[in-house]
C-alpha positions in Angstrom: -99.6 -26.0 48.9 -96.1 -25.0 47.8 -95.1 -22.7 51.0 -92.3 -22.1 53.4 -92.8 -25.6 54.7 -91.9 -26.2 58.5 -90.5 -24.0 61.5 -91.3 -20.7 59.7 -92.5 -17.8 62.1 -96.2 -17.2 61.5 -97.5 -14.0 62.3 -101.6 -13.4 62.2 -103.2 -9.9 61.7 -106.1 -10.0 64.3 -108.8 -8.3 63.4 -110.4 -7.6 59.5 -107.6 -6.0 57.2 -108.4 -4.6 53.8 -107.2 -7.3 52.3 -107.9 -5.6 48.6 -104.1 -4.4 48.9 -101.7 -5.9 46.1 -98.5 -7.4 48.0 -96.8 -3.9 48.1 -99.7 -2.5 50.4 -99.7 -6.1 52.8 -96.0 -5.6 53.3 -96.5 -2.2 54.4 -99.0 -3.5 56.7 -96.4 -6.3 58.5 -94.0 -3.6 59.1 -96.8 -0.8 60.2 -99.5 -2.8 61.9 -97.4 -5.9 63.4 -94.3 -4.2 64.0 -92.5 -7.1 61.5 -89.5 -6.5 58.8 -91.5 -7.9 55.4 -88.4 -9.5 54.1 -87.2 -11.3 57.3 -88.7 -14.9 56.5 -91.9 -15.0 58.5 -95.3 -15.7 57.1 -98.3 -12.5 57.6 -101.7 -14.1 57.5 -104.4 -11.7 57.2 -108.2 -12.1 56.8 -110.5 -9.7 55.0 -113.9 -9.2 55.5 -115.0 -9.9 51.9 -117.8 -12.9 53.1 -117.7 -12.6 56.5 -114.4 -14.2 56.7 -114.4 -16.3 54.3 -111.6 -15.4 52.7 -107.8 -15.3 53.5 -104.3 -13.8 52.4 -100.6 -15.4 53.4 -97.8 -13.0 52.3 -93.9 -14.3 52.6 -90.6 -13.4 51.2 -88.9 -16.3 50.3 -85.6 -14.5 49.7 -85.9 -13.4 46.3 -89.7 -12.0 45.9 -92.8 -11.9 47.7 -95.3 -14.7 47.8 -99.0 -13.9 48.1 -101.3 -17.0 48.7 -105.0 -16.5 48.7 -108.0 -19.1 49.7 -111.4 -18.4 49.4 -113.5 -21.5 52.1 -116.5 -22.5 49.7 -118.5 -23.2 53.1 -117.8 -21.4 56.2 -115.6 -19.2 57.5 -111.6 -19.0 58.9 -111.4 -19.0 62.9 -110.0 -15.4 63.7 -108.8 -13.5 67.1 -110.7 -10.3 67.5 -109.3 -7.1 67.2 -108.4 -6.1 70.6 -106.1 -9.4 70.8 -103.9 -7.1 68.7 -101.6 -10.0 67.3 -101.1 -13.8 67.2 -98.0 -16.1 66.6 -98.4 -19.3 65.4 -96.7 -22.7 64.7 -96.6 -24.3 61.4 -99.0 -26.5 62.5 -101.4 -23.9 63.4 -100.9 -22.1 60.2 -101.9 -25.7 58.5 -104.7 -26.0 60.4 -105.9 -22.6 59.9 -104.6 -23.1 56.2 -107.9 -25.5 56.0 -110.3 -24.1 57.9 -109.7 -26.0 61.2 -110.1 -23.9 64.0 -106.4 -23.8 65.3 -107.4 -22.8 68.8 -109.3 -26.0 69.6 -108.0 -28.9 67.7 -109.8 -31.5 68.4 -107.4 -34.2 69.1 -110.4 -37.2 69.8 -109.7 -39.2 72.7 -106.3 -40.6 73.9 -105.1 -44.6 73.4 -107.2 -46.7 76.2 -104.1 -49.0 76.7 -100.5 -48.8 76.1 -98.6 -51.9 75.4 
């Protein structure tokens, strides 16, 4: 994916959001709903609830226009806060993981090195 790459601010939208809005509408959202400035760099991820979460929107500014990325999973769904945790920062890595469906809460990082040396 061609994105802000590493060390970006990553902002998630707990909750559904009507993710239908063009980027003019989502914008409006990160400065309403998250309390964010649209154009200062970050990255607004928001999940709809087109397929029971199937489906998810990334809007950033990269300093001269808005990007709007959109994934649709072919199986399953995205892992998603509820509602009432309001809103979530992430790392880049995170935002990969969620990026692919990985559930960014719970890597599962397999077992650690038996030995050392």
């Amino acid at each position: 994916m061609i994105g802000p790459g590493t060390g970006v601010r990553v902002y998630l939208a707990c909750g559904v959001t009507d993710t239908r809005k063009g980027i003019e509408g989502l914008a409006a959202l990160a400065q309403d709903v998250l309390r964010q400035k649209p154009t200062g760099g970050a990255v607004f991820a928001l999940r709809g609830r087109r397929g029971r979460g199937d489906c998810l929107k990334l809007l950033y500014f990269d300093g001269h226009g808005f990007c709007l990325y959109y994934k649709i999973l072919q199986k399953g769904r995205f892992p998603w806060p509820s509602a009432a945790d309001g809103t979530a920062r992430l790392t880049s890595a995170q935002m990969a993981m969620l990026w692919e469906g990985i559930d960014w809460r719970r890597p599962n990082w397999g077992a650690p090195p038996a030995r050392v040396g």
